[in-house]
TIKEVEX-741318 format. One line per field, with one value per residue: residue number from 1; residue in three letters; x, y, z of N, C-alpha, C, CB in turn. Coordinates in nm, 2 decimals. Each point is the difference from the previous one (the first is absolute). Glycine has a CB too. Layout:
BEGIN
pos	c(NUM | ...)
code	c(ALA | ...)
n_px	c(X | ...)
n_py	c(Y | ...)
n_pz	c(Z | ...)
ca_px	c(X | ...)
ca_py	c(Y | ...)
ca_pz	c(Z | ...)
c_px	c(X | ...)
c_py	c(Y | ...)
c_pz	c(Z | ...)
cb_px	c(X | ...)
cb_py	c(Y | ...)
cb_pz	c(Z | ...)
% end
This chain:
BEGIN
pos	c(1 | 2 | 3 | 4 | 5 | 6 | 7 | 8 | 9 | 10 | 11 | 12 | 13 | 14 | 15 | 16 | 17 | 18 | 19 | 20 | 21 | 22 | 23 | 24 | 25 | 26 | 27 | 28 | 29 | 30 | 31 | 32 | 33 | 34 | 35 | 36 | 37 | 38 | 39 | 40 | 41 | 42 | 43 | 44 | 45 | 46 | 47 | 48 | 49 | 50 | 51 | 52 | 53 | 54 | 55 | 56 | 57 | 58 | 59 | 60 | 61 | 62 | 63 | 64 | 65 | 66 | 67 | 68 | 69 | 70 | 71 | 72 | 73 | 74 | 75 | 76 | 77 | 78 | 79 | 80 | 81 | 82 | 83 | 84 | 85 | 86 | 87 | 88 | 89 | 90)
code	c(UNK | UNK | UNK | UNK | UNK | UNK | UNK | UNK | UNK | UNK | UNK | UNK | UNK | UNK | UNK | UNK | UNK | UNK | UNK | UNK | UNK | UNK | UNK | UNK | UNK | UNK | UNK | UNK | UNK | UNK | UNK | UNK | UNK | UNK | UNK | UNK | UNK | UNK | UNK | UNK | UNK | UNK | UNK | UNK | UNK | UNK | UNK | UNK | UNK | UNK | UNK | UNK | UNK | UNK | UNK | UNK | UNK | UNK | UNK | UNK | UNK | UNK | UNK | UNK | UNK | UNK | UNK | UNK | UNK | UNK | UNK | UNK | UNK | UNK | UNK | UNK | UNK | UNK | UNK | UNK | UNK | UNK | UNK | UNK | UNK | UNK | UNK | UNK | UNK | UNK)
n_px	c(0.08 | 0.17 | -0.03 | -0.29 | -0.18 | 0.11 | -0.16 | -0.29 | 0.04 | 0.01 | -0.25 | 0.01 | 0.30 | -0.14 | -0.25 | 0.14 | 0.05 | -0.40 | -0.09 | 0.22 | -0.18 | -0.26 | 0.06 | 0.16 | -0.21 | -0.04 | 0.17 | 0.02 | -0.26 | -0.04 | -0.08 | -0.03 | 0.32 | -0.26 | 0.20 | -0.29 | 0.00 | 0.11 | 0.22 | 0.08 | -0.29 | 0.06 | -0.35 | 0.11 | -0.01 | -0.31 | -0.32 | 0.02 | -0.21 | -0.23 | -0.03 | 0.22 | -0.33 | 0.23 | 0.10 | 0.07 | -0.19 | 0.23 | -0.10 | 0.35 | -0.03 | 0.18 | -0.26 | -0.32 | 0.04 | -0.36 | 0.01 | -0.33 | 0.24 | -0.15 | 0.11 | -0.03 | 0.28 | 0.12 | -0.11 | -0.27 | 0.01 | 0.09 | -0.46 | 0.12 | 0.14 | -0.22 | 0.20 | -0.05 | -0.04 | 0.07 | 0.17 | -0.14 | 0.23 | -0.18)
n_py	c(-0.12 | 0.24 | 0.10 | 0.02 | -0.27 | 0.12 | 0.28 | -0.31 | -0.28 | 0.26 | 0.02 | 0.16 | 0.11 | 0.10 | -0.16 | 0.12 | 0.40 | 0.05 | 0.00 | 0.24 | 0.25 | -0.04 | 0.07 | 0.25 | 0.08 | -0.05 | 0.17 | 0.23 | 0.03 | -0.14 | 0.34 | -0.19 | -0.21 | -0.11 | -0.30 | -0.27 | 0.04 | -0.24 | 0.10 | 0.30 | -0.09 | 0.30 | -0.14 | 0.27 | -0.16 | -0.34 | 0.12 | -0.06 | 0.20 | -0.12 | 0.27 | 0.31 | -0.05 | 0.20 | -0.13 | 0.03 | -0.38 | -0.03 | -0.28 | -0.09 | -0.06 | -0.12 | -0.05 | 0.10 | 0.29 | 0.13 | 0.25 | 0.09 | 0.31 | 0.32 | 0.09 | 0.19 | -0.04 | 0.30 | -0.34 | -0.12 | 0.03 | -0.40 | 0.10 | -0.36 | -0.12 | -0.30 | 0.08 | 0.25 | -0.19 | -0.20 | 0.20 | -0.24 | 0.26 | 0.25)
n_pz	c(0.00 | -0.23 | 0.13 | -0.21 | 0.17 | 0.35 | -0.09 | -0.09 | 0.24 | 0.09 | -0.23 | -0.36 | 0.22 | -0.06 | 0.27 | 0.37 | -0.09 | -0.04 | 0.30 | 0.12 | -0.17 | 0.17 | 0.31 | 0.04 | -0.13 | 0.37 | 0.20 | -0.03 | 0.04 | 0.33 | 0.19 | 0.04 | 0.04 | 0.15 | 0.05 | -0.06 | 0.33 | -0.20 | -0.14 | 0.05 | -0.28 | -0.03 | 0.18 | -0.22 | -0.24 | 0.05 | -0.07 | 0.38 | -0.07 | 0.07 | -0.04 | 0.06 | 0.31 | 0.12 | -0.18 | -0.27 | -0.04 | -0.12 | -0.10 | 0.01 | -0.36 | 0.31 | 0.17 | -0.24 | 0.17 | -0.09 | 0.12 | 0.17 | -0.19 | 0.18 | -0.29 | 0.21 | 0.10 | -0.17 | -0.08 | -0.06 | 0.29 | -0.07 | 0.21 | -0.05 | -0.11 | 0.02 | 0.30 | 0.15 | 0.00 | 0.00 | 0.24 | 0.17 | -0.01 | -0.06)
ca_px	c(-0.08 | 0.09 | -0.04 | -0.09 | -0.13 | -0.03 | -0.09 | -0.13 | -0.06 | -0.07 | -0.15 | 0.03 | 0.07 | -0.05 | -0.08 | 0.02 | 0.08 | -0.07 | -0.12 | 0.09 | 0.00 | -0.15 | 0.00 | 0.08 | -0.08 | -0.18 | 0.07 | -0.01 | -0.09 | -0.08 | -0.02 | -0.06 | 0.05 | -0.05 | 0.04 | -0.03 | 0.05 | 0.03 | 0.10 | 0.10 | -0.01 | -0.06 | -0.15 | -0.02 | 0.04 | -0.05 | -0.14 | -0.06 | -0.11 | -0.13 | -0.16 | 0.08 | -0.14 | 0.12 | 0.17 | 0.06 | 0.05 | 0.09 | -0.04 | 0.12 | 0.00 | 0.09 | -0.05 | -0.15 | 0.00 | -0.04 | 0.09 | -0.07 | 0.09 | -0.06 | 0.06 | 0.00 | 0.13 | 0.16 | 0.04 | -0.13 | -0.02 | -0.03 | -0.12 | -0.02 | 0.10 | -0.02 | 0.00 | -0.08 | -0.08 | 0.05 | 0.12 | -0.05 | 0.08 | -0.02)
ca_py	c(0.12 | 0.12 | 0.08 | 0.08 | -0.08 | -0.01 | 0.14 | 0.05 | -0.13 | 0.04 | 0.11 | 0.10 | 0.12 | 0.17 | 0.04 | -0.04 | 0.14 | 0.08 | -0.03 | 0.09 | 0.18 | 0.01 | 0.02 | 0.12 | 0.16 | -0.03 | 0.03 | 0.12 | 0.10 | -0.08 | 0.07 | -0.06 | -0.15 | -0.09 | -0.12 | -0.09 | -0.02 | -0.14 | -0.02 | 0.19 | 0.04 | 0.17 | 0.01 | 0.12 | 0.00 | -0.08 | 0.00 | -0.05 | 0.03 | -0.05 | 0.12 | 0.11 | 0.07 | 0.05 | -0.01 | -0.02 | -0.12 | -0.06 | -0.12 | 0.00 | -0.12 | -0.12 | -0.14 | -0.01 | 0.02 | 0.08 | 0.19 | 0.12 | 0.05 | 0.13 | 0.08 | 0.12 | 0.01 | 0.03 | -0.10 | -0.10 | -0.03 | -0.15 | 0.02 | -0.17 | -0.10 | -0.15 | -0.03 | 0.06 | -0.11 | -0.15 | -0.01 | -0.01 | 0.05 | 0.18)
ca_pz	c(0.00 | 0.07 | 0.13 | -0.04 | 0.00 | 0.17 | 0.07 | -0.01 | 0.10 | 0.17 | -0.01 | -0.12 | 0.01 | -0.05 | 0.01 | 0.12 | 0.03 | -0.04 | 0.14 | 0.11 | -0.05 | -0.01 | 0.12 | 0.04 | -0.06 | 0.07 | 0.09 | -0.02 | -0.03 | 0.12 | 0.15 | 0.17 | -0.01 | 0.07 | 0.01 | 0.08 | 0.13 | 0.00 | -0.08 | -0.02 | -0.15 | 0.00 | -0.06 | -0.06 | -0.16 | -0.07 | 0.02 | 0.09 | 0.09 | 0.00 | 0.01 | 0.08 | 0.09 | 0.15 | -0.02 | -0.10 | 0.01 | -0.13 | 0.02 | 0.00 | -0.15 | 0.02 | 0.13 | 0.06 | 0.15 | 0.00 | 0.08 | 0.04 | 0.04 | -0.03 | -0.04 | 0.01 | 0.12 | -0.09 | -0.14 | 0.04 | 0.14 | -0.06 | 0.11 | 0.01 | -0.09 | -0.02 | 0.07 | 0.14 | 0.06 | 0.04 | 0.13 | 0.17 | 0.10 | 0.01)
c_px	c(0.09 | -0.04 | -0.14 | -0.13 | 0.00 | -0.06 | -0.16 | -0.04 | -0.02 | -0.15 | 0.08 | 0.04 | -0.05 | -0.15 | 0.01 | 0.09 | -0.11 | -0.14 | 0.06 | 0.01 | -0.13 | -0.02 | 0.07 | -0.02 | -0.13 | 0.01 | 0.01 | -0.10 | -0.09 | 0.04 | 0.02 | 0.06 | -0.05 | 0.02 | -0.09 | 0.08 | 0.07 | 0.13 | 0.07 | 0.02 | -0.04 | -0.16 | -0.07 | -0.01 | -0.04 | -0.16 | -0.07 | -0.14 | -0.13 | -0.09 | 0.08 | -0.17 | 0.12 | 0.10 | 0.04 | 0.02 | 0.04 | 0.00 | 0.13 | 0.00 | 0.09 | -0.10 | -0.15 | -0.07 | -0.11 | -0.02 | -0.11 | 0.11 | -0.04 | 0.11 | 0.03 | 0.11 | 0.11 | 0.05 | -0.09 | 0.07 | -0.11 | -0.13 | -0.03 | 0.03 | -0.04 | 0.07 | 0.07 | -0.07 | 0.01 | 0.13 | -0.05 | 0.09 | -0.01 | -0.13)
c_py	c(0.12 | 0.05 | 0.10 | -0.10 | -0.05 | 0.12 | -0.06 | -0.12 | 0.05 | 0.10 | 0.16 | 0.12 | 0.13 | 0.00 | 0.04 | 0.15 | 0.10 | 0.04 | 0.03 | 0.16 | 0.04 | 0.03 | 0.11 | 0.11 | 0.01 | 0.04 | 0.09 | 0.09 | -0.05 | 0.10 | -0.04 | -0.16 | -0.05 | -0.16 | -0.14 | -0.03 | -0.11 | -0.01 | 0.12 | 0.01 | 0.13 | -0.03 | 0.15 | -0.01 | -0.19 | -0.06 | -0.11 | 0.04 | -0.01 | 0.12 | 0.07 | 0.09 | 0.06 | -0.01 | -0.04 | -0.18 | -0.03 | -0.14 | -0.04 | -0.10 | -0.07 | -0.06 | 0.04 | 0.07 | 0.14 | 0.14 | 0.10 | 0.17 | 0.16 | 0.07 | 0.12 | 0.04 | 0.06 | -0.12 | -0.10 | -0.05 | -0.17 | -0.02 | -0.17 | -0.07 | -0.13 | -0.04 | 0.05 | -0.09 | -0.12 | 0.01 | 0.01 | 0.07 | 0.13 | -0.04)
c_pz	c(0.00 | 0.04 | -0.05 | 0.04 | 0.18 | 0.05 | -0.08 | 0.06 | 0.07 | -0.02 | -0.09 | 0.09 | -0.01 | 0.05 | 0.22 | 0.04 | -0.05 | 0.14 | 0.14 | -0.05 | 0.03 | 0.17 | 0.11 | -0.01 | 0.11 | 0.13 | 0.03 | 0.03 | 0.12 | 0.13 | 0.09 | -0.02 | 0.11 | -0.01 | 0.09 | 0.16 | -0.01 | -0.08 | -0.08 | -0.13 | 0.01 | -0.06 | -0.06 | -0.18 | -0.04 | 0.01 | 0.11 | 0.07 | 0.01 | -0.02 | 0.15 | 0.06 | 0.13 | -0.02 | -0.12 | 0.00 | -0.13 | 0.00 | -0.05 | -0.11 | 0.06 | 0.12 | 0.03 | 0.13 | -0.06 | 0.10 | -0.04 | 0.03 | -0.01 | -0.06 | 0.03 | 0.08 | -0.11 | -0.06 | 0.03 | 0.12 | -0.01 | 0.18 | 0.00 | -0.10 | 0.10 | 0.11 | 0.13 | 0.06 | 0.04 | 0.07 | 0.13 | 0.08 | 0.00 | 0.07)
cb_px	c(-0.19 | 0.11 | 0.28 | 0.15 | 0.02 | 0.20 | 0.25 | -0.02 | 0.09 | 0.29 | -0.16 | -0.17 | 0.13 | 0.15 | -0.11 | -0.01 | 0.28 | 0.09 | -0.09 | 0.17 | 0.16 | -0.06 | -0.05 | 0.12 | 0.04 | -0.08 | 0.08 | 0.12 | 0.03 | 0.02 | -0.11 | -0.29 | 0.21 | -0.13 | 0.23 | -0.08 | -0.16 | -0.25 | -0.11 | 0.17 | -0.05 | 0.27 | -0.03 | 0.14 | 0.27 | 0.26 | 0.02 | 0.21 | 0.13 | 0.05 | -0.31 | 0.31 | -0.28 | -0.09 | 0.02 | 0.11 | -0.12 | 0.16 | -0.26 | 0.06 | -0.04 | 0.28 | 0.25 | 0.05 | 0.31 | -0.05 | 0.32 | -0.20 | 0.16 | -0.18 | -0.05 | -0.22 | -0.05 | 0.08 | 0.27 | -0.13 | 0.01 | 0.34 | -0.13 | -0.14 | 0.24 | -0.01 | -0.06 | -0.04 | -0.07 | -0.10 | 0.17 | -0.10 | 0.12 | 0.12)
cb_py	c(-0.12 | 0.03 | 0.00 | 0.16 | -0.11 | -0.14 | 0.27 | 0.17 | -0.16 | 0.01 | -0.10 | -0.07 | -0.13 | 0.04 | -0.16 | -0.31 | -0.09 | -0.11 | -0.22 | -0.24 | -0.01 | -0.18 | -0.20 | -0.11 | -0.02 | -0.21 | -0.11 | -0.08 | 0.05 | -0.29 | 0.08 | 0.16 | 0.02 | 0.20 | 0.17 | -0.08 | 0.11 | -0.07 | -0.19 | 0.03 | -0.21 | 0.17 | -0.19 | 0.10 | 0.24 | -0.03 | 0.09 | -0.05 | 0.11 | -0.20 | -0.17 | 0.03 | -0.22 | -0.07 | -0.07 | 0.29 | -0.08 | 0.18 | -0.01 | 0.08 | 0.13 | 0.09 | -0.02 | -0.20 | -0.09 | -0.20 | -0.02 | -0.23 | -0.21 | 0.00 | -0.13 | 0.00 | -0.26 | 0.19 | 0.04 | -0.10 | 0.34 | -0.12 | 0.28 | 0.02 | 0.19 | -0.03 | -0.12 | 0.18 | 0.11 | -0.11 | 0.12 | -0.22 | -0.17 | 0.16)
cb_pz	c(0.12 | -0.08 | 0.11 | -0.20 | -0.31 | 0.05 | 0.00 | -0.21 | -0.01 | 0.13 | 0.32 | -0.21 | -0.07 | -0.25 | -0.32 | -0.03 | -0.04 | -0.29 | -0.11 | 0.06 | -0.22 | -0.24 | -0.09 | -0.02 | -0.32 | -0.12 | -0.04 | -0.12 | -0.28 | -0.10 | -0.06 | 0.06 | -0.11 | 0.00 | -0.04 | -0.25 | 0.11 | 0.02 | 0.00 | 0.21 | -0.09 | -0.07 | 0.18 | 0.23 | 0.02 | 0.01 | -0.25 | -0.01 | 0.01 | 0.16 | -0.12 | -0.19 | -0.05 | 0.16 | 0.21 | -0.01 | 0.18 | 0.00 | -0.01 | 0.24 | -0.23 | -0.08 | 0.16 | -0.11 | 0.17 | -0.13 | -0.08 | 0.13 | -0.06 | 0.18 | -0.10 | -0.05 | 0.20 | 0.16 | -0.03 | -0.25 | 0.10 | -0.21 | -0.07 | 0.12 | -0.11 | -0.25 | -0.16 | -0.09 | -0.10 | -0.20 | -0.12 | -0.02 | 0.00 | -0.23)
% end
């Protein structure tokens, strides 16, 4: 095998440097950030969100957790989450 056909086995490069640019441009222009409790994915920039009345809930596309977080404070303010709840030791 040469080395050129070993880089694209592991996976596409350019495409894998285009989807890191894209995301850096987004980044940029993105404000507010807010992170699953479970798994500290960003639920701002990957369409997690559900519906916004009082609080702002989000639903977490990687682990499913789910979050209540106010906005009105100077930064969100994570109020409940999956495991808020199901944690017996708080």
């Amino acid at each position: 095998m040469k080395k050129v056909d070993k880089i694209y086995a592991q996976g596409n490069w350019f495409k894998d440097y285009v989807r890191f640019m894209k995301r850096r441009e987004s980044i940029r222009k993105q404000r507010t950030f807010c992170w699953c409790p479970i798994c500290k994915e960003d639920l701002c920039s990957n369409d997690s969100f559900k519906s916004d009345t009082d609080l702002v809930r989000y639903e977490c596309n990687d682990c499913g957790c789910r979050s209540a977080w106010n906005f009105d404070m100077p930064t969100p303010m994570l109020i409940r989450s999956d495991e808020i709840i199901y944690n017996k030791t708080i």
